[in-house]
N, C-alpha and C positions, 0 to 999 in steps of 0.2 A: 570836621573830625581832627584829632589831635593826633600825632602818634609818636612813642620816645624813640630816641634816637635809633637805635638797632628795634625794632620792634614792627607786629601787623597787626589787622583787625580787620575783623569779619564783618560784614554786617548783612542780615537778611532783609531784604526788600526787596655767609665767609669758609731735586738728591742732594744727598748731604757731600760739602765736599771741604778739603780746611786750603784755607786762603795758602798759596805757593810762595815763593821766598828764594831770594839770589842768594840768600846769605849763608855765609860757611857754615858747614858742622849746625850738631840740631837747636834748634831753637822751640820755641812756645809756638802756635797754631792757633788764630782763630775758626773757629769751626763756620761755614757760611753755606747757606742753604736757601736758595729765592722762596718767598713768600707765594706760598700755592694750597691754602691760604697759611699753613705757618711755615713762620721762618727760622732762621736763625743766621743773625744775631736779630732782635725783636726792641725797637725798630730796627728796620732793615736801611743796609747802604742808599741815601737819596729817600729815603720811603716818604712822600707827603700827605698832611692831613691827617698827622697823627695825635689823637686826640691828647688831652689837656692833662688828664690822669693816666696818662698811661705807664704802663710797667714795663721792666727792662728783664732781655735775659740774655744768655751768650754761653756759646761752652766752648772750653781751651783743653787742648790736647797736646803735648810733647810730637816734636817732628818725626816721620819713620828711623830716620837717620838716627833717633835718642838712644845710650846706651839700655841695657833690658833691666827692670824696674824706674827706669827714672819715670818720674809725672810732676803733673802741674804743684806747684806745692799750694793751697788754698790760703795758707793765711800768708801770702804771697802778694793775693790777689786786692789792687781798690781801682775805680771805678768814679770818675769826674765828667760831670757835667760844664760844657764852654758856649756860649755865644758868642757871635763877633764883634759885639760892644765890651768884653773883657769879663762878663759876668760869670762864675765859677761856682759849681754845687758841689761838692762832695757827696759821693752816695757810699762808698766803702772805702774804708782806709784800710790798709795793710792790718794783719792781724786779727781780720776778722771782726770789722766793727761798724757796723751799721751805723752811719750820722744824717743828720740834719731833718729828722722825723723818718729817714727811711729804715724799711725794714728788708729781710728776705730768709736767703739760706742757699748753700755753697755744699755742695752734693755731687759724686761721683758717678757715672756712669757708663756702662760699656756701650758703643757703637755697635752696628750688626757686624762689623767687623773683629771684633774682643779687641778694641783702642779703649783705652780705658780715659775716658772727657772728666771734667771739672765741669759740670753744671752750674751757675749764676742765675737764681732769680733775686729781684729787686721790685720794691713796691713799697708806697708810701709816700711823703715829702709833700711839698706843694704842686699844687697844680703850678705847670709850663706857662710859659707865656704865649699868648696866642700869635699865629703868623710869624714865628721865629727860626730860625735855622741854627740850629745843637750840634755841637760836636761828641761825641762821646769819644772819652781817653779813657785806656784799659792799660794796665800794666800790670806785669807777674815774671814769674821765675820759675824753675824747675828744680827738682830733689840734687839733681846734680849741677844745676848752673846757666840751663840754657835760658832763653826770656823771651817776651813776646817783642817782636820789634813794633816801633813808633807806628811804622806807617799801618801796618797790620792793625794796630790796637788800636785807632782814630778813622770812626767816620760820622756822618754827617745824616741828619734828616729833618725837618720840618711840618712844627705843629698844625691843626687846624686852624681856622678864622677863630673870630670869637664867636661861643658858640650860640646862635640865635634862635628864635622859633621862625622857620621858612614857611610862607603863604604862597600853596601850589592850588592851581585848578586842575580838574580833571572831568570830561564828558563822554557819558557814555549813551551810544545813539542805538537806541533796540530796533529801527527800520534798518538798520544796517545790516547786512550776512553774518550769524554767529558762526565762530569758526569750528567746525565738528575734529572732533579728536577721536580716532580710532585706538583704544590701548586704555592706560591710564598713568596716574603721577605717583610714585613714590605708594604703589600699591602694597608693597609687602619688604619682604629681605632675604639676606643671603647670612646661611653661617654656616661657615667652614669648617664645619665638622658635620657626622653623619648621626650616629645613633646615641645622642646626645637629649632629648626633647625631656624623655622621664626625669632623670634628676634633677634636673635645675630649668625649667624651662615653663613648663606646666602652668604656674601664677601668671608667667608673662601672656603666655596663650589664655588664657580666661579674660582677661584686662584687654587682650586684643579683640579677643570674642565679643563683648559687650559693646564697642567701637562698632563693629561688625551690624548689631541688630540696629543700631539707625543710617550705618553708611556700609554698605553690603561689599563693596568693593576695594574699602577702606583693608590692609593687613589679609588681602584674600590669596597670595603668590609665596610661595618660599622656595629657596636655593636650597640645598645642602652639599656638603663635601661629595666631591666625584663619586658616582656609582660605578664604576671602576675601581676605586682605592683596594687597595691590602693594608693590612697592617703589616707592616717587614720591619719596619725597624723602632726603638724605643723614640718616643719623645714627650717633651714636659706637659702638655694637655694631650686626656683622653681625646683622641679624633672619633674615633667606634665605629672606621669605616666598615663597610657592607663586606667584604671576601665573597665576593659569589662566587665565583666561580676556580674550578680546581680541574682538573685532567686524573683520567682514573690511573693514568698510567704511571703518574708522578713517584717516585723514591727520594728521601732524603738520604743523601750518600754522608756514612761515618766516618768513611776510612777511604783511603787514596793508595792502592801500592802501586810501584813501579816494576815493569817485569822487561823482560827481551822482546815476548810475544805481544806486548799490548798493556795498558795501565789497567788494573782491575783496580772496579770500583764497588766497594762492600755496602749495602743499602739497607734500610728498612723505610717500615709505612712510616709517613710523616704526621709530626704530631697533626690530629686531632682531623685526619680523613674520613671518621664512620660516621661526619656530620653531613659530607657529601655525598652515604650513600655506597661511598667506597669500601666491599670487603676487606676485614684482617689477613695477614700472611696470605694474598692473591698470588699465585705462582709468577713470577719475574716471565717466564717462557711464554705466558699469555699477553703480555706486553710490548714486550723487544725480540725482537730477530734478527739473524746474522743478516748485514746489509744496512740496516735503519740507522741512518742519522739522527743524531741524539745533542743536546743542548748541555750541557754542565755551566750550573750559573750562583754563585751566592749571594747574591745584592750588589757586588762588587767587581768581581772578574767573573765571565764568563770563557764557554770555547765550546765548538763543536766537533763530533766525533761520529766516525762507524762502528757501528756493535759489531764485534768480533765473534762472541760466543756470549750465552745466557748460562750457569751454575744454578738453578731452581735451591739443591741442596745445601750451598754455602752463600744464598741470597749476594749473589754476585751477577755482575756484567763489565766483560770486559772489553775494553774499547779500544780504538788506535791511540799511539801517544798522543797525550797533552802536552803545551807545551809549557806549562805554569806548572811548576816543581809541587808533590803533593804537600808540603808544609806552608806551603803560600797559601789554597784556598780555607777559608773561614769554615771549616765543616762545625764546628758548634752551632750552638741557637746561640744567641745574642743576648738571650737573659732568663731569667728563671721563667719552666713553664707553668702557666697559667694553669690553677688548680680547681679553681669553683666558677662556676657560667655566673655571670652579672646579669639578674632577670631585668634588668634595663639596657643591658646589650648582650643579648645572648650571643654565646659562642665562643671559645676557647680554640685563639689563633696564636701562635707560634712566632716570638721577633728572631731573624735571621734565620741561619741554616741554606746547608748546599745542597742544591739538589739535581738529580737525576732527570726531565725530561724529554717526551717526545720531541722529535724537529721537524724531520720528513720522513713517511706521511708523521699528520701533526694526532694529537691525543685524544680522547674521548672526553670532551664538557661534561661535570656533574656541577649541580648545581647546591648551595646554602643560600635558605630563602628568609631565614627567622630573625636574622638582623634587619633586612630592608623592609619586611614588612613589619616589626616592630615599630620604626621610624615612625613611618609613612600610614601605618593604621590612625597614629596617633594624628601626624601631621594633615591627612586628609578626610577619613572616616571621622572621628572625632571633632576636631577643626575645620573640616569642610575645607581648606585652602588648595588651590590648585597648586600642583608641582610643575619644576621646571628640571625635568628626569635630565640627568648630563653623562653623555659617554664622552673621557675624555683621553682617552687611551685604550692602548691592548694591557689590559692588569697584566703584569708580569710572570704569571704561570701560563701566558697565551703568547706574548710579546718575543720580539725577534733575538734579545739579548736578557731572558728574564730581570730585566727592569721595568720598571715604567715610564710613564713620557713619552711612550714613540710608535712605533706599528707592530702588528702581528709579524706571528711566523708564516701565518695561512690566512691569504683574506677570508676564503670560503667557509673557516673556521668560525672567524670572526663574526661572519656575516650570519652563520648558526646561532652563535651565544647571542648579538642584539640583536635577532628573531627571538629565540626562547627567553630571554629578559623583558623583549615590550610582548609577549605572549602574557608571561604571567603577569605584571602589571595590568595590561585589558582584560585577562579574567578576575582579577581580582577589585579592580576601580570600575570596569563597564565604562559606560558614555562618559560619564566624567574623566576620561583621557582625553579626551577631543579638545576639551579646552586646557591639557598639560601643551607647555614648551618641550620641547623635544631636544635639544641645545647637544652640540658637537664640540669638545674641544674647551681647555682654560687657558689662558692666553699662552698662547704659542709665539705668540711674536718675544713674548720673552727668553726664545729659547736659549740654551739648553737647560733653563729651571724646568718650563714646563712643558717642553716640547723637544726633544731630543733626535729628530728628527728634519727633513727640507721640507720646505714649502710642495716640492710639487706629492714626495709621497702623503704629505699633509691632506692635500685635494682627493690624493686617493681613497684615503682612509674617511673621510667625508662624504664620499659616492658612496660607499659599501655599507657603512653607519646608517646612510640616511636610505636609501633601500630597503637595508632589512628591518628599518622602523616601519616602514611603510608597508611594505610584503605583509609584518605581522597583524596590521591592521584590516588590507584587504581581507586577509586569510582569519579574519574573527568577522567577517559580513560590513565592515566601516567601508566609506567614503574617503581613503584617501587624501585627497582632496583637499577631505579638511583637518588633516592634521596637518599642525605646524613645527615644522623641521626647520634648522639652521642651525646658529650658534656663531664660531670662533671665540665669543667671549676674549675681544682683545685685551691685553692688559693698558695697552692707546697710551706709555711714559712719557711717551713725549707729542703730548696736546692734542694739534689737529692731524699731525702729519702722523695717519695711520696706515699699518700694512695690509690693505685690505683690495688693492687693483687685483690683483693677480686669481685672487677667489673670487670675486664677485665676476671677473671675468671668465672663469671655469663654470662657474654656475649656470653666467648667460647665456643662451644657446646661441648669440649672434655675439656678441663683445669678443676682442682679441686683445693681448697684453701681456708683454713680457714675461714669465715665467705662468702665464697659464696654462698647463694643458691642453689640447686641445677637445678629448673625449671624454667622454663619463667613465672609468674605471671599470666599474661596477657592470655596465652596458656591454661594455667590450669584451668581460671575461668569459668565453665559454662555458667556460665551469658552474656559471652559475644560470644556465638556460632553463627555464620552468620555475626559475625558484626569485625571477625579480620582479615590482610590482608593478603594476599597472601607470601607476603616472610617472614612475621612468623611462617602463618602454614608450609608453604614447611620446612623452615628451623629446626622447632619443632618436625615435623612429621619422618626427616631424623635420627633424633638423640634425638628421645625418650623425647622430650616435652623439651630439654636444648638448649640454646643458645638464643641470641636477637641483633638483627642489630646493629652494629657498625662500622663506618667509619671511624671515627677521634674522638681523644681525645683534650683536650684543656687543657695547663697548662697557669697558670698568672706567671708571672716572673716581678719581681720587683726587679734587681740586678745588681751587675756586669756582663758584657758581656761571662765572661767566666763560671759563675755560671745557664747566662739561656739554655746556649746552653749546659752545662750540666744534663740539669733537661730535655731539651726533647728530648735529645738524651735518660735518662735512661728511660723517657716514654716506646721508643718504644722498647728499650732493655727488658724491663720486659714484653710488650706485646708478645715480641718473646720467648721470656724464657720461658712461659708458652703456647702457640698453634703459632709456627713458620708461620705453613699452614695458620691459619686462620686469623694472622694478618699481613699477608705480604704486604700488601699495605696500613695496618692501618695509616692515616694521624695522625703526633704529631702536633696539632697547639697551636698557643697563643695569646688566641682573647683578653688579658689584657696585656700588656707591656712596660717597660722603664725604665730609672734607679733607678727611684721609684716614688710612688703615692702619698708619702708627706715625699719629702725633708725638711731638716731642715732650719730654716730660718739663712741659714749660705751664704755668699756673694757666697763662691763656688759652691755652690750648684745653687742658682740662675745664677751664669757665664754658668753653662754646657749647659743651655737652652739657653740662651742669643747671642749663635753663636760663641760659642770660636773654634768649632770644639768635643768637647766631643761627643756631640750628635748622631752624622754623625759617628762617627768611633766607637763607641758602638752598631751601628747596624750592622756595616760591619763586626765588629769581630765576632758580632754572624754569621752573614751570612757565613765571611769564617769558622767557626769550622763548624755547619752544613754540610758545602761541605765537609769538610775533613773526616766527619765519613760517608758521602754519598759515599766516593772516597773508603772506605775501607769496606764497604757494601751496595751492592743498594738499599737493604730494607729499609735506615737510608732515601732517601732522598723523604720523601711524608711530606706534610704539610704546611701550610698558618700561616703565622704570622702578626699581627698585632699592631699598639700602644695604647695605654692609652692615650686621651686628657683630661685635667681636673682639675675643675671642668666645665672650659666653656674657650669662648677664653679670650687667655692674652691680660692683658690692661697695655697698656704704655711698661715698660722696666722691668716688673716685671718676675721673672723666674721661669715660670710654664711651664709643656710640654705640648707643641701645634707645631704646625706646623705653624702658623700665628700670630698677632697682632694687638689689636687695638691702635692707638696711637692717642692720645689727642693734639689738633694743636691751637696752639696760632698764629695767621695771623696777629693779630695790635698790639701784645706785651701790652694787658691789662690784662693778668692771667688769661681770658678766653678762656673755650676752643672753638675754631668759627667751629671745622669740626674736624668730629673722621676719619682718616684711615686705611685702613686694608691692614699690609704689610707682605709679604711670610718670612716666617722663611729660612736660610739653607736647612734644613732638607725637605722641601716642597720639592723643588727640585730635591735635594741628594736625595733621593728614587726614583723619577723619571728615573735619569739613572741608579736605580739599575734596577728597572723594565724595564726597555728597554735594557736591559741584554740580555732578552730572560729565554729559562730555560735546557741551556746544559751546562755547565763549566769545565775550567780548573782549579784546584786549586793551589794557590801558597804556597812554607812548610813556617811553621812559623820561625822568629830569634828573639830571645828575645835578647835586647839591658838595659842592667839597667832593669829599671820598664817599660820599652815599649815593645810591642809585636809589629811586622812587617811584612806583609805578604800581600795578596791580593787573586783573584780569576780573572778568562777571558772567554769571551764567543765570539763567532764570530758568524758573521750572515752572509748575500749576497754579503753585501757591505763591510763590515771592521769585525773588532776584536776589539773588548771593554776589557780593560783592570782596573779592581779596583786594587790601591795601596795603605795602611793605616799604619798610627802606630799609635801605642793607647798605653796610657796608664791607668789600670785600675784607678787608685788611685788620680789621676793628672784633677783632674776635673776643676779646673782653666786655665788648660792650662799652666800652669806658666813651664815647664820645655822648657830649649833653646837648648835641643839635637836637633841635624836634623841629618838627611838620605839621601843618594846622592845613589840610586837603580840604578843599573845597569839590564836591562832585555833583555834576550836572547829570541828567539821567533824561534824554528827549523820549517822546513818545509812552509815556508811563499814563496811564487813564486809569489810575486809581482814584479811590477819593482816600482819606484819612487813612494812614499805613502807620504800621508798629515798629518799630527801628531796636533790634537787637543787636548785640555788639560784643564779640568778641574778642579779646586781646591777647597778644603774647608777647611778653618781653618780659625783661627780668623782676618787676613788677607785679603781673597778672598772671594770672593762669603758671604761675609758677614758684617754687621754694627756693628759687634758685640764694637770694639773702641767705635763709636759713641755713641753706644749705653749706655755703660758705662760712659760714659761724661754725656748725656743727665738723665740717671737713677741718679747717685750721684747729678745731681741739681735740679733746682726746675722743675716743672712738672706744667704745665695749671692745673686745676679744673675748670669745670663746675661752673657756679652761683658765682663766687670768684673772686673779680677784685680785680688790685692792691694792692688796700685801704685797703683791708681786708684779707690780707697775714696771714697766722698764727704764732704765734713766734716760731722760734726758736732754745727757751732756755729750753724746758720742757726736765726734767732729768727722769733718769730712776727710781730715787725714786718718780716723782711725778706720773711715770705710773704705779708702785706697787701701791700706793694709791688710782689713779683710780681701777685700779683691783678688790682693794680689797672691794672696796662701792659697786660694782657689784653686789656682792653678798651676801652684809647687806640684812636685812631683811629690813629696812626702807625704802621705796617707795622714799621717799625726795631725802638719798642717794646715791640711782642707779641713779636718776636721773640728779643729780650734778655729779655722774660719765660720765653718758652720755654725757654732756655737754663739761666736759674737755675733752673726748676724742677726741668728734668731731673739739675742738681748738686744737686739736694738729693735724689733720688732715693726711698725707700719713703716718705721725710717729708712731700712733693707729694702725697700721697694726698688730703688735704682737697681738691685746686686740681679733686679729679674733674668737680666740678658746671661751673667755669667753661672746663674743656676740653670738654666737654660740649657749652655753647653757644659756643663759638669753631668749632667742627668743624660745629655747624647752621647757620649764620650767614656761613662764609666758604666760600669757593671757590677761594681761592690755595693753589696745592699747595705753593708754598711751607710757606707756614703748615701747609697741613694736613699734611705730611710731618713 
């Protein structure tokens, strides 16, 4: 069997930081970022084995220290190739001039920071020499005069061999023990938004569904955005999170006076309460009374108070002083309210606003059920996919400081609303909950993004979650038992070294370990006697009030293949280290994954999604290491993994991970688009026959060849023997290396007579458009509403989109708006400007502008 370079085949029988500088006053910046698996600069410092065609990229930023507007100047910028025999390429000359058959394009872009980078891709020229070591020399300047220095702009890397066809054997012996896998690969995905599925999603789920009817397991799991979320505040994609829940007590407070006696605070119902069930104009005196500790919070500043007195008549209550002056808090809404329910996200919720809540005692739960069962009708009834339900907080009309990210006011509250949450879920799905994930938490170790909060109240908030899942199950006639509870969902940034001792050791009932608590929360608290479930108490009871259910953990992995299956292999390595017994069948899953969640806007990086075959053999390497540390201990092989789609599906030939595409159809060649369709990715597929694998395996040892890894895994079922072959290479995200492999496979104990040999392939070649698609993505693309006539030019340079940029963020009204204008004339080109549309659309509130 043959196979190309980056490429597999079936057969039935791949932080950003800018380089530092001693030198005075600012200078130029090369922006550098280890390859995981992209990098930048592309090759990377030392990087070897980089194939023969490959492409160049690199982005320069002005030092912090630069006065305000200075930037990289682009037609600044050229770009030389060196060996250490004296040989010299030109790739860019000053001015902006592509030489020596090479091409590209010089584009701006913002950081997640608003740094405003000089983008560099390069492509073209001849192919490198093989086995050589390159210097690359970059030089530039700045609007005001700063420059990149020598050492900064010069480093080094080294081609592949020459590239050969490599003769590997491989034997697979079926007397041997297949290795059983508990879980599955790359079963389904996550998308980080909630009530999303109607509009744009719908094709994709059909095209999964059909995967579905010959591999059942194939696309059967989905994430979505926290079941917790609110919507509080504006941002650039609809999320359409769920708002379940609301407190009947709640007031949005207008007006703030200040008095001798106490701060009155003037209130009404907040928008769009009678969705919870909550009566109009409710008398305030049925709410609050003198004594009651009350919460005052805007998404921004909070503060807590005693109620003084109640005013029924002048919808008042007045509190002891605050100490935030009343012109400081944000009593408006945040943005216009919402006028017409969206029947693909029902519900008319309200961005910002201050409000008045309960604190101690805490408020009366109502619940809005019409968005999460929108979703989830769709995503489970419909789809038949199992869900992975996620409490990842106290939503901020429950929480201790109305934000999110962190714990309740009242655990006992808490432990009410996720009783009445997986209450109506088990009436509404039945058995089919047994086999949802139950999952606690979005990574926390990232805190304070997503976790605002310590670790130990963390543990807390996890006993009382996972109880009153459990509670709600007994108390519908289930087994306990077998529901499966856990979570953290680590964000795991840095590789193997995750923060996960300290839980796994609360959990165990016998493990000890520096900041783990010692008892189940939950267990301990009086308050909630009669009302916790059974396999708490039992498990509390046996071992003196310690331990708390856990099933599975869940790490995110955004990396090279070889680093995720690193990170959850040592999950369950440290889960053993610490109680062997108690987590012998603990599941390692990773319900976020891919090669990452925001590639850079470098062409390679967009290639790897695009069908070159990256994609497809980044899963399978993780697949086969899993098998291999499953093959060497059976404890290693429990757990479910899944992808990262995102932020929604891809349009046209753009290179974001999904499994599908929308593509834009021009029918009478007039620029318009007449019919958008939705076409299956590779990888849609390629996971289908992973999953129809089954779940017992033979592993294949790995050969590393150069920078490619080689190796496979085999399953057999009634009928045949399914055999996976790949080679990957981690670094090689374009595809560009021309090594191939001619596998020879041995197969002992087979007593067939004459067999049918089908054969599947994936690489940029087979089973994919990815050529075409490269032809069609570098030309022009239909637009909606845009004929012929009104093509946009062009000629716009990358100094005229620094320019745009930089009006974005004038303070003059006039001049964002002459930005917005040329951006929209430069039309697919403005893609870079996404980041600072991004923060213009958080930041303002004129619909001017925002329209």
């Amino acid at each position: 069997m043959k196979s190309d370079p980056i490429g597999l085949c079936f057969l039935l029988m791949p932080l950003l930081t800018l380089s530092p500088s001693a030198a005075a006053g600012p200078i130029v910046e090369l922006a550098r970022r280890k390859a995981d698996p992209y990098g930048i600069p592309r090759p990377g410092p030392d990087e070897r084995h980089v194939p023969l065609k490959t492409s160049f990229y690199m982005e320069l930023a002005v030092s912090k220290d630069a006065a305000e507007g200075d930037r990289v100047l682009a037609n600044s910028v050229a770009v030389v190739l060196e060996t250490a025999g004296g040989e010299r390429t030109e790739l860019l000359q000053a001015g902006g001039r592509f030489v020596g058959g090479y091409r590209g394009k010089l584009f701006f872009r913002n950081d997640r920071r608003g740094r405003l980078r000089l983008a560099i891709a390069i492509d073209g020229g001849r192919p490198l020499r093989p086995a050589t070591t390159y210097s690359i020399c970059v030089t530039a300047r700045s609007l005001h005069g700063a420059e990149l220095p020598a050492r900064q702009g010069r480093w080094q890397f080294t081609t592949e061999a020459v590239p050969s066809v490599y003769r590997l054997s491989f034997r697979v012996s079926l007397k041997e023990p297949a290795v059983p896998w508990h879980g599955g690969f790359f079963t389904g995905f996550c998308k980080p938004s909630f009530c999303t599925s109607a509009p744009s999603r719908l094709e994709s789920y059909r095209l999964m569904d059909a995967v579905r009817r010959w591999a059942p397991k194939a696309w059967s799991l989905q994430r979505d955005a926290w079941l917790t979320g609110m919507e509080e505040r504006p941002s650039l994609l609809p999320r359409n999170l769920p708002n379940v829940v609301r407190e009947r007590e709640t007031r949005r407070i207008v007006r703030i006076q200040r008095a001798s006696e106490g701060d009155r605070l003037v209130v009404e119902d907040f928008f769009g309460h009678e969705q919870y069930g909550i009566p109009s104009g409710r008398p305030l005196s049925e709410d609050y009374r003198a004594g009651d500790e009350v919460l005052i919070a805007d998404g921004t500043h909070h503060a807590r108070a005693k109620v003084l007195s109640v005013e029924d008549q002048g919808r008042c209550v007045r509190v002891t002083p605050l100490e935030l002056p009343p012109e400081q808090w944000k009593l408006a809404y945040a943005g216009p309210l919402p006028k017409r329910d969206n029947p693909n996200a029902p519900g008319l919720f309200p961005w910002g606003g201050c409000y008045l809540r309960k604190f101690r005692p805490p408020g009366t739960p109502r619940f809005y059920w019409k968005r999460l069962d929108r979703e989830w009708d769709i995503v489970h009834k419909q789809f038949r996919r199992r869900l992975i339900v996620n409490f990842v907080d106290a939503p901020s009309e429950l929480s201790v400081d109305g934000r999110p990210w962190t714990v309740p006011k009242d655990y006992p509250e808490w432990h009410s609303v996720v009783h009445r949450i997986t209450s109506h879920l088990i009436e509404r799905y039945g058995d089919a909950t047994l086999d949802f994930y139950w999952s606690i938490f979005n990574e926390p170790d990232l805190r304070p993004v997503f976790w605002r909060s310590d670790w130990t109240e963390l543990q807390k908030f996890y006993d009382y979650t996972v109880d009153a899942i459990l509670r709600a199950f007994e108390d519908h006639g289930y087994d306990s038992n077998r529901v499966l509870v856990g979570g953290l969902e680590l964000g795991a940034i840095f590789g193997p070294h995750l923060k996960l001792r300290e839980f796994l050791a609360h959990c165990s009932p016998r493990a000890e370990a520096q900041g783990a608590i010692e008892r189940n929360a939950a267990f301990a608290d009086r308050r909630l006697d009669g009302k916790r479930s059974r396999r708490v108490e039992q498990l509390c009871r046996k071992f003196g009030g310690r331990g708390s259910p856990c099933d599975f953990v869940s790490i995110h992995a955004y990396n090279r293949s070889d680093v995720m299956a690193a990170k959850l292999i040592r999950a369950k390595e440290m889960a053993l280290d610490l109680d062997a017994a108690y987590y012998r069948d603990l599941a390692i899953n990773s319900h976020e994954s891919c090669p990452s969640w925001a590639p850079p806007p470098d062409p390679a990086a967009a290639d790897s999604y695009l069908g070159n075959g990256y994609f497809p053999t980044w899963c399978a390497d993780i697949v086969r290491r899993q098998l291999q540390q499953a093959a060497v201990d059976r404890r290693y092989g429990f757990g479910e993994t899944i992808l990262t789609f995102w932020p929604g599906p891809s349009t046209n030939f753009a290179g974001l991970n999904a499994c599908t595409r929308l593509i834009d159809v021009d029918d009478n060649g007039d620029g318009r688009t007449d019919r958008t369709v939705c076409v299956a990715g590779p990888i849609l597929h390629f996971l289908g026959l992973v999953a129809a694998m089954g779940d017992r395996f033979w592993v294949l040892p790995e050969r590393s060849v150069g920078g490619h890894v080689v190796s496979g895994f085999a399953s057999r079922t009634d009928r045949d023997i399914r055999i996976l072959l790949y080679s990957h290479h981690p670094l090689d995200t374009q595809s560009r290396s021309e090594a191939s492999f001619e596998a020879q496979l041995e197969i002992d104990s087979l007593d067939w007579g004459p067999v049918e040999v089908l054969e599947y392939r994936y690489d940029k070649d087979h089973n994919s458009y990815f050529r075409l698609a490269r032809r069609l993505r570098d030309g022009p693309v239909p637009h909606a509403g845009r004929g012929a006539s009104e093509n946009r030019r062009a000629d716009f340079s990358a100094d005229e989109m620094a320019e745009a940029l930089a009006d974005l963020g004038h303070p003059e009204k006039a001049r964002r708006l002459a930005a917005l204008q040329r951006l929209q004339a430069m039309g697919p080109d403005a893609r870079p400007a996404a980041g600072a549309l991004a923060a213009l659309l958080r930041d303002t509130h004129d619909r001017e502008l925002r329209s």
